[in-house]
Steps between C-alpha positions, in 0.01 A plus 500: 500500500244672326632846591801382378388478150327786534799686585726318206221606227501881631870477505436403071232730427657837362181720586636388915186398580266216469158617343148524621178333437370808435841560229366165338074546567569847306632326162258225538211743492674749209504132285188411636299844333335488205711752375806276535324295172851540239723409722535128382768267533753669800660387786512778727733448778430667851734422677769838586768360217525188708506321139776727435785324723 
């Protein structure tokens, strides 16, 4: 079962593919530096334009 919703989500997500923890560790750590401090106030969605459909 759990393949199978794997396998429905890819089918959604327009990059093809589902992402990485290293996709998702790599924005985590560009927020997380101090030189990150104006950003304020976003919600940055990592997802391949899964938010999209």
């Amino acid at each position: 079962m759990v393949e199978q919703i794997k396998q429905d989500e890819t089918a959604r997500i327009p990059l093809g593919r589902r992402g990485t923890p290293e996709e998702v560790a790599a924005w985590i750590v560009r927020l997380a530096d101090p030189a990150a401090t104006w950003i304020t106030g976003q919600v940055l969605t990592v997802d391949g334009g899964l938010e999209l459909t």
